[in-house]
N, C-alpha and C positions, 0 to 999 in steps of 0.2 A: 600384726597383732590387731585384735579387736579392740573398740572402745568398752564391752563388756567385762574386760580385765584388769581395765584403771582402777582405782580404788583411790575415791577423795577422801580426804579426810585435813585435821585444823583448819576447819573452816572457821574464819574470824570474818564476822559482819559488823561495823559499827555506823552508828548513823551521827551527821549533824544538822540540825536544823533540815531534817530530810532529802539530804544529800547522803547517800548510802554506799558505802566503798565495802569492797570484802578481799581477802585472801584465802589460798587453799593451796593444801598438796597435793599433788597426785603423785601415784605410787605404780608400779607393773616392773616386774620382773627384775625385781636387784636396782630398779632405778628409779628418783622421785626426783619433781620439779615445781619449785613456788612458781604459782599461778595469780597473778592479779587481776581482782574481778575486769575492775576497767579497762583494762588492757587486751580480753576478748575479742572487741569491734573489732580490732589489727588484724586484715591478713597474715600478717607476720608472724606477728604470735601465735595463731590457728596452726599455722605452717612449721611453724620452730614447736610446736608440741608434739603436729603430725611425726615431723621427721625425727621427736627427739624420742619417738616412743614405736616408731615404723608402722603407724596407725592406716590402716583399709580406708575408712571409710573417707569422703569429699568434707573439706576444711566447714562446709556449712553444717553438714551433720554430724561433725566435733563440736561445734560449736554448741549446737541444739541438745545435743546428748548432757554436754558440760552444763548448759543451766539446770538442767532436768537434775543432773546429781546434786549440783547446788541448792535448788529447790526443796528437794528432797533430805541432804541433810540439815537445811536450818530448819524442816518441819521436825524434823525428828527431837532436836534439840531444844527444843520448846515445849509449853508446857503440851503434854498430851492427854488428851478426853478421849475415853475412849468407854463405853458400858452400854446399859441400858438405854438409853437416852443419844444413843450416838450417831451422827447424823453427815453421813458421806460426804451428801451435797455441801452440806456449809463446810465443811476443811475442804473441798476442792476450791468454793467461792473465793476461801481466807487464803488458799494458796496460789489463787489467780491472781488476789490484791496484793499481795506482797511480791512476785514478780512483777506485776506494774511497777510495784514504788521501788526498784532497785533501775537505778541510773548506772549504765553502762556505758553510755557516747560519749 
């Protein structure tokens, strides 16, 4: 199976004092698994998703893909500016600062 067919979704991000934890599901073919953000770093983990989903690709580029959906659904979920006025570069800037400030290690 490709990482193209996963499908994140409940993603819950909360933060304290700038310590930022999150969870998600992921979903493929009849079968989903909670996902803890911090839990990531693990080889293990990478590998217990690889194997529980029979994922192609090398555990680092599960990895990479997985924040990339993660990224992408907290941006969604937030408020969206989008018109006349709308300016690419700053939502890519605001989306590079907010993967800085999520603590993963």
């Amino acid at each position: 199976m490709k990482m193209d067919q996963l499908v994140l979704s409940s993603l819950n991000i909360t933060e304290d004092q700038y310590h930022f934890k999150g969870q998600f599901i992921l979903k493929a073919s009849g079968k989903s698994k909670s996902v803890d953000l911090e839990e990531l770093a693990k080889p293990s983990v990478l590998e217990g998703i690889k194997a529980y989903f029979d994922l192609d690709e090398p555990t680092k580029e599960i990895e990479s893909k997985l924040m990339d959906m993660v990224m992408e659904k907290a941006h969604i979920g937030s408020k969206i500016v989008e018109g006349e006025n709308y300016d690419e570069s700053a939502r890519n800037k605001k989306m590079e600062r907010l993967a800085k400030n999520l603590d993963i290690s």
